[in-house]
N, C-alpha and C positions, 0 to 999 in steps of 0.2 A: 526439360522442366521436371522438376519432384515434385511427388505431393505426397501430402501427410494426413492424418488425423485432423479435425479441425480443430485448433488451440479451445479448452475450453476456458470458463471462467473461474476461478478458486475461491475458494472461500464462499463467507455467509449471505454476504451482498455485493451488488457492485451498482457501478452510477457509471452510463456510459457519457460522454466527456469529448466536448474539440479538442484539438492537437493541442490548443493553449486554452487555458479553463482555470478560474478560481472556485475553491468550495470552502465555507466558511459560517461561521456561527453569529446569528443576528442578538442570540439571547444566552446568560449562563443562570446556572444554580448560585448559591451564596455561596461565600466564604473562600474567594480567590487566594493563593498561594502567589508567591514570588514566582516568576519563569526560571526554570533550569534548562540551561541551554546545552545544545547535544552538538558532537563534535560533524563536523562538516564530511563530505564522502565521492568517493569519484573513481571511477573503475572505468580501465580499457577491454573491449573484445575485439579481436581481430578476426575475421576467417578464414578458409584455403585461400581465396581468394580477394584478400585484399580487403574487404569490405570493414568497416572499422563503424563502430559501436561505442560511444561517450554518455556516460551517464555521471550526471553530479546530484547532491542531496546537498542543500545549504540552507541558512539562516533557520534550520531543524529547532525546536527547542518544545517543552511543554509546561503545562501548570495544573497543578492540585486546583478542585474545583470542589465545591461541595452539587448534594444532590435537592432536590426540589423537596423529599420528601426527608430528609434527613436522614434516612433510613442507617443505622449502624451496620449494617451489612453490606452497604453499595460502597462504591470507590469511584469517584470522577476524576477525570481529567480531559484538559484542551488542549488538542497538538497542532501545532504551528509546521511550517516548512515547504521548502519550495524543489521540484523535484522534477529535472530537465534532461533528456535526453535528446543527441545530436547524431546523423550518418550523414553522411552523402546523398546530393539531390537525387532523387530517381528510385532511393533503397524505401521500402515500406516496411508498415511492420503493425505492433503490437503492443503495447506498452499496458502493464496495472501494476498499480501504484496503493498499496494496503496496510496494515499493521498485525502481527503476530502477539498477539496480548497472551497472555499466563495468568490464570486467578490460582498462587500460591504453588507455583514454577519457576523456575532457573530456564528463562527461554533463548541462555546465549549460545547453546549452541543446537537452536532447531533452525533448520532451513524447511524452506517450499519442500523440498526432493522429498522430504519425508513426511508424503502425504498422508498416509495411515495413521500419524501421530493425532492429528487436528481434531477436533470435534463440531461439526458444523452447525452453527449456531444463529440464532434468527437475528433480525435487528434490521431494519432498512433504513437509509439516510433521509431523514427528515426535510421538510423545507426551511426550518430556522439552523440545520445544519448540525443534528444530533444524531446521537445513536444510542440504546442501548441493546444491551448483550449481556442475556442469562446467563451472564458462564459462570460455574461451581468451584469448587476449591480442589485443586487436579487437572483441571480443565485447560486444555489451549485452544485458540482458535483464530482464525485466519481471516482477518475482516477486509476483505476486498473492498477498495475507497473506488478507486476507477476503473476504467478501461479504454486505455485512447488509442488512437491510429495516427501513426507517425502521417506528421504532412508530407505536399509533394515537394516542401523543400528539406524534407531530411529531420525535422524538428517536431517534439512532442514534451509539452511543459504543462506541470500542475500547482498552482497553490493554493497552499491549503491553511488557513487563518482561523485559528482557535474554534476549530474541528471539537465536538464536545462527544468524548465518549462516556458512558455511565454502565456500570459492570454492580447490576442490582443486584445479585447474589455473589457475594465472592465473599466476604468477609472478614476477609484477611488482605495483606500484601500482593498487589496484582503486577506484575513487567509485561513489557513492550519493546516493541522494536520496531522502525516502518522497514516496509524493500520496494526497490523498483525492480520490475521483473521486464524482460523486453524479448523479444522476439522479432529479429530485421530479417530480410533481404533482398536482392532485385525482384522486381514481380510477383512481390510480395500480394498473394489474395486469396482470402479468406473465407471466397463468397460460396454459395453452395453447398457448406458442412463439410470441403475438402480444400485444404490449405496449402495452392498452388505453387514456388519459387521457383526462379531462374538461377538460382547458385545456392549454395550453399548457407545454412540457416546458423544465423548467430541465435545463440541463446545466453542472456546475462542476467544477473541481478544482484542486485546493489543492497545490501542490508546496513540497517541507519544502527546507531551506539544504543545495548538494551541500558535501558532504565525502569527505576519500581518505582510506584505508588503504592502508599499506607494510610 
């Protein structure tokens, strides 16, 4: 058996989450935009040992929204998509599922890995299914949406239905991008602040097509 560090949480928030879970927006600001749809996604990991790791991102897309207050300086949007991961029965694991936003950034080539970059930023998921996020102009930040546990048949799905984010200081052109992050393997446990496995630990993540809002 290995054990490791215990996986922590990333980012500004998270919403812990059953294996299958929707998270979604009861109410928006004014002034809806057309949906622009984001290109679909799907990465294999395999490990020494066989264990195999599927993750897909589909029916992705988002929309210009406006904010409650008007404010000239916020930037809204509502993201849609549905975000599934698959192993083999018996493998546990790990799964968050969040977005990498830029208020007046080029965020297409930041990953998770470079954690240093991020600027941790407040914002908690509401219950009509909002969030806002002070983030500045320079600013990136890493909005953890969930945090699930692969079931015991192998399976971990989120959707997420015009998700409404509002980025009240930016003032400019803000990008985004979602990822699914995952963490499998046999024996997968995480209990006790030390993160037990019986083989060998996949690590993947899936990063969704960046787009900007103006």
């Amino acid at each position: 058996m290995s054990k490791f560090s215990k996986l922590g949480r990333r980012g500004a928030a998270a919403v812990a989450v059953a294996a299958a879970a929707v998270i979604g927006a009861t109410s928006m600001g004014a002034g809806h935009a057309e949906a622009q749809k984001l290109a679909p996604g799907y990465k294999k990991a395999v490990a020494s040992d066989g264990t195999t790791v599927e993750t897909w991102r589909n029916g992705e897309y988002f929309t210009r929204v406006g904010t409650v207050a008007n404010n000239p300086l916020s930037r809204g949007l509502a993201i849609s998509g549905t975000y599934t991961v698959k192993t083999a029965a018996g493998v546990g694991g790990q799964v968050n599922v969040g977005y990498i936003i830029g208020c007046q950034v080029d965020i297409s080539g930041i990953s998770l890995d470079l954690g240093g970059t991020f600027d941790i930023v407040g914002g908690g998921l509401t219950g009509s299914g909002s969030v806002t996020l002070p983030i500045k102009p320079g600013q990136i930040a890493n909005y953890a949406l969930s945090d699930m546990s692969i079931s015991d048949k192998g399976v971990a799905s989120l959707q997420v239905s015009d998700l409404q984010v509002i980025l009240d200081k930016c003032g400019g052109y803000a990008s985004a991008r979602s990822y699914v992050s995952v963490y499998a393997a046999k024996g997968f446990d995480a209990k006790g602040g030390t993160l037990n496995v019986d083989g060998p630990l996949v690590k993947s993540t899936l990063y969704g097509q960046p787009f900007n809002v103006s």
